[in-house]
Structure formats: structure tokens, C-alpha cells
C-alpha positions, 0 to 999 in steps of 0.5 A, spaced: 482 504 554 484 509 548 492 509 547 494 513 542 498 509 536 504 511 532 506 509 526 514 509 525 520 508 521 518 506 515 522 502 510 522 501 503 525 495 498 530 500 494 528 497 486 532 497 480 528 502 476 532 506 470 526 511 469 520 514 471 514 510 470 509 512 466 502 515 469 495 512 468 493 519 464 500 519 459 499 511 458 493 514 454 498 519 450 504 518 445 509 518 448 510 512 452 517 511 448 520 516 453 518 513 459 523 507 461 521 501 466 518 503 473 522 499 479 523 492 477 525 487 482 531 481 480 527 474 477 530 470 482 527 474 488 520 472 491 515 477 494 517 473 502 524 475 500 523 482 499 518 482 505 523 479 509 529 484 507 523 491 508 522 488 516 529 487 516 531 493 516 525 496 520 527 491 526 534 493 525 533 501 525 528 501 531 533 496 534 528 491 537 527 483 535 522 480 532 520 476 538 518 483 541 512 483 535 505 481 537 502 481 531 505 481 523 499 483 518 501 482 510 498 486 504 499 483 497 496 482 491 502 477 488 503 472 494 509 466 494 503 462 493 495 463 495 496 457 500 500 458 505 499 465 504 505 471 505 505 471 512 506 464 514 512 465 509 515 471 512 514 469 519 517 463 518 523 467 515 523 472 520 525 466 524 517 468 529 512 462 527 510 463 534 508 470 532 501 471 530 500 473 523 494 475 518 494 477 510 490 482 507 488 480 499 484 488 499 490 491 493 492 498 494 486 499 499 490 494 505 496 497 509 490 502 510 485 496 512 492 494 517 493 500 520 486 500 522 486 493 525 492 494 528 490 500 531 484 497 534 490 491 537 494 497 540 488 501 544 486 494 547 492 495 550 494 487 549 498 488 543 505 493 544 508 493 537 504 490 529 509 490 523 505 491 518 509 488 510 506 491 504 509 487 498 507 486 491 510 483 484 505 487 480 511 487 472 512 479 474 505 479 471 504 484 467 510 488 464 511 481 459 505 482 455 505 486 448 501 492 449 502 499 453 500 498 460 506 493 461 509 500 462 505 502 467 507 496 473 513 495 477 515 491 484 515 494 491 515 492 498 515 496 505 514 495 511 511 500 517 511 498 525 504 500 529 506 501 536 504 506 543 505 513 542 510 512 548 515 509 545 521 512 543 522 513 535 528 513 531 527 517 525 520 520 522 514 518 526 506 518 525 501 519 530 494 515 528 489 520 528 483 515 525 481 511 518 475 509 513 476 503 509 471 499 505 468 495 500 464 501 495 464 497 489 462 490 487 468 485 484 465 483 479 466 490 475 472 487 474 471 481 470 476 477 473 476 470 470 476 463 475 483 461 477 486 454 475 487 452 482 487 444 480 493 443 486 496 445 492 498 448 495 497 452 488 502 457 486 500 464 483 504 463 476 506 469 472 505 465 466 497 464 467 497 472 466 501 473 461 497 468 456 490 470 459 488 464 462 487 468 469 487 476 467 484 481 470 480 484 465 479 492 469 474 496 466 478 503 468 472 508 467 467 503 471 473 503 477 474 511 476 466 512 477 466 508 483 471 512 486 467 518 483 460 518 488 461 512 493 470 515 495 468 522 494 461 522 499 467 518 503 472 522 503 468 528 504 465 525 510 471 522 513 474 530 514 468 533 516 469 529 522 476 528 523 480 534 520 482 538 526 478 545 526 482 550 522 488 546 519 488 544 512 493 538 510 500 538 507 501 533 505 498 527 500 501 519 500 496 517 495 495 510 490 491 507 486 491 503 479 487 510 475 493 514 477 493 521 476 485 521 475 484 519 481 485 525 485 481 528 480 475 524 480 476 525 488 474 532 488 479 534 494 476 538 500 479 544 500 483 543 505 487 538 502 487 542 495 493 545 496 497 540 500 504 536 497 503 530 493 507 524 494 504 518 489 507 511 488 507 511 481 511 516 479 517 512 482 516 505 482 510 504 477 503 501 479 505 497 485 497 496 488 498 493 495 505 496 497 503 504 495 501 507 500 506 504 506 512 506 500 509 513 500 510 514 507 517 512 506 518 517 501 514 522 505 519 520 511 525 523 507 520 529 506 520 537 510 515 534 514 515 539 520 512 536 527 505 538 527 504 537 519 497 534 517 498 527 513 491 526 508 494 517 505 488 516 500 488 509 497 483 505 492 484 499 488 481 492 486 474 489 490 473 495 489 477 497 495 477 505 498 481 507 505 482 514 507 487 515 514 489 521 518 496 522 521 499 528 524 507 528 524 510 526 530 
């Protein structure tokens, strides 16, 4: 069985933001003193408490219950805990511990990852609806450290349900028409120290990050020519294979932790150098997993027309790349 999958009515948590947050290619400048702080979600709020209030919203403007999801799929970086994990806290709030759940740790490449699974479930035809919550809390760890990247790191979450073509949508819709996400780097490119996980459940603090004890150490130029050869080839292929002949794509909902230069060092078909970009970070910063499912919020406000091409391009820690095709519904 091959059903056709459509992903409808994204929803986004609507983050204080005083500013547009600066890019990877301007942090590198003079003039970050113009750029106030990316979107910042209140201290007292956990990543599963805006998870819950983005799927909320989702259930509530498709008017369906959480009893009608089969399956809900996480994806973050920046979790409540590592164990138990988001999905478990979610479920448990979204009032469906008898839901299946599983969390995606694969940074900006994992909604990608998600809509891929949860299309494979759709097709079987086993499974009718799959919420998909992307959230992660990247200023919590970031934005207190003394030097020019904390600029560069906010908080987001969306959230998207993956369900059949046949169903009736309220609002902007997207059918699936393929995806590729894959390892094409290897971690240890990032020098991530060991975590101090001597407890549990051990909770993720933001105080681990900000004193170093548990920083990433990311090595820009390493990740940027990573995507270079192994995302290009993929890129390349992939819309080789899936473009519909003769159509170019409109529109580009891209994220990655290189900004700007990430589309530069993909050297875009050209059937996509001309399409519309929306890119996450120049409204809520570097939000890592919660990128690319805001974006298709964000696109959902857009002129998209019926018909339109949507090219989502996603890379991030691991090193992760995802690439998906969706056609305006």
C-alpha cells in the first residue's frame, strides 16, 4: 500500500523576541550591537511545557483529540531530562500515555527524520494521524556566556500532524512527495565533552554549558565543508530523482547552525536558486531541532498558491542532513 501523506496546520509557539536575531555570516562582523536578542521563552517554562502548548494548538485548530493520534514523534536537542525523555513528559501532559511515543536527538535534521518515519507509518496504512513536536531551548545554554554567539541562540517549538491525503484540512497544507536524512559526518568533528551523568534520571542543566563542563566545542569550518561535498552530492541527487520535470521549486524553509552559508556551501540546483527563502533564524535565532517545522509555520502565512514547490533543507549536529519535497496542497 502507497497512501498519499499530507502534512497540515503547523503551529508555532509565539516566543518574546525584541529583535531580529543575528546571522552566523554577521556574527562575524562589527555590528552585533544592532541586533537585539533572538525569541526567548520565560524562565519558568520547560521545553514539555511549550511542546504541549504547540500541540494544543494543533489538536485544537484541526478539532481532533489526542485520543485520535497513533503516534507522537519528538524532536529536540535540549529535553526536560535525558531520561525519561520529551515524548514520555508530553504524552504524559497531552493526558495519552497509552499513545506510542519516540524522541528524535538528530538537531536540525530531525523533524526531517520524523516526516520520513511517519510517512513510511501513514503508507502501511496502520497508522492515520502522527504529531510531530519539535522544541528546543538552545538561549538557556547559550545566551549567558560572555561572547558574541550568545546573540545568536533562541527557544522555539512547533508542531505538525502527518496524516492521509484524504483527510480534510483546515488551513495551509502539504503533501509529502519524498525525503533523504542521513548521518554524512562524523560527531566527534564536534569535540563534545562526556556529559557528568552520575544520577538519575540526570537532568540536562543549563549551568553545565554555561561553566564548560559539558560544551560543545563546534568547529564551523569543518561542519560548513561537510555540507560542502557529502549535503551538496545529496542534495543534487535527491532533486535529480524526485523534482517533477520541468518545475522549478518556490519556496526554500531551510536551518542549519551556519546560517546564511549554508545555502552557499550547497550550491543550489538551479531549479531552486530562484525560489523564496524562509529561514528560521532571522526571527527566533538558532533554534536547532525546532527550525525547519517553524518554518513551514511561517511558510503557512505566506502567498503559497496550490500547486507550489516547497524545497525544506535542514543540517545540524551528528553530523546530520535532511532534504524533503512537499507540494502545496
Amino acid at each position: 500500500m502507497n497512501l498519499p501523506v499530507l502534512l497540515s496546520g503547523c503551529a508555532r509557539y509565539r516566543s518574546i523576541q525584541n529583535g531580529r536575531a543575528a546571522d552566523y555570516k554577521e556574527l562575524q562582523g562589527e555590528k552585533l550591537a544592532e541586533f537585539i536578542s533572538p525569541a526567548i521563552v520565560p524562565s519558568d517554562l520547560a521545553p514539555s511545557d511549550i511542546a504541549l502548548s504547540v500541540c494544543n494548538d494543533m489538536l485544537q485548530s484541526r478539532g481532533i483529540s489526542i485520543k485520535e493520534v497513533d503516534l507522537l514523534i519528538s524532536c529536540t536537542q535540549t529535553p526536560d531530562y535525558n531520561n525519561p525523555g520529551l515524548a514520555s513528559l508530553l504524552l504524559a501532559k497531552l493526558g495519552a500515555e497509552g499513545i506510542a511515543g519516540l524522541e528524535l536527538k538528530m538537531s536540525d535534521a530531525a523533524p526531517i527524520y520524523a516526516c520520513r518515519i511517519a510517512s513510511a507509518f501513514i503508507r502501511t496504512g496502520k497508522h492515520k494521524r502522527i504529531l510531530i513536536a519539535a522544541t528546543d531551548l538552545m538561549s538557556r545554554y547559550f545566551s549567558s556566556r560572555e561572547n558574541k554567539l550568545s546573540r545568536y541562540f533562541g527557544d522555539a517549538a512547533a508542531a505538525v500532524i502527518v496524516g492521509g491525503d484524504s483527510e480534510s484540512v483546515r488551513g495551509k497544507a502539504f503533501r509529502y512527495i519524498a525525503s533523504h536524512a542521513a548521518a554524512i559526518g562524523a560527531p566527534e568533528s564536534f569535540g563534545v565533552s562526556s556529559p557528568r551523568a552520575n544520577q538519575f534520571p540526570f537532568r540536562i542543566r543549563p549551568e553545565d554549558f554555561q561553566d564548560g563542563s559539558m560544551q560543545p566545542r563546534l568547529q564551523p569550518q569543518e561542519f560548513a565543508e561537510c555540507i560542502s561535498k557529502e549535503a551538496a552530492a545529496i542534495l543534487t541527487s535527491f532533486i535529480s530523482k524526485y523534482l517533477p520535470s520541468g518545475r522549478d521549486v518556490r519556496w526554500v524553509v531551510c536551518h542549519s547552525p551556519i546560517g546564511g552559508e549554508f545555502l552557499d556551501r550547497l550550491a543550489l540546483p538551479q531549479s531552486l536558486q530562484r525560489a523564496n527563502l524562509v529561514d528560521e533564524i532571522a526571527y527566533s535565532g538558532y533554534v536547532a531541532s525546532a527550525g525547519a517545522v517553524c518554518g513551514l509555520s511561517r511558510l503557512s502565512e505566506q502567498e503559497v498558491k496550490s500547486g507550489d514547490l516547497i524545497c525544506v533543507l535542514s543540517a545540524g549536529a551528528g553530523i546530520n542532513f535532511g532534504v524533503m519535497l512537499l507540494e502545496a496542497a
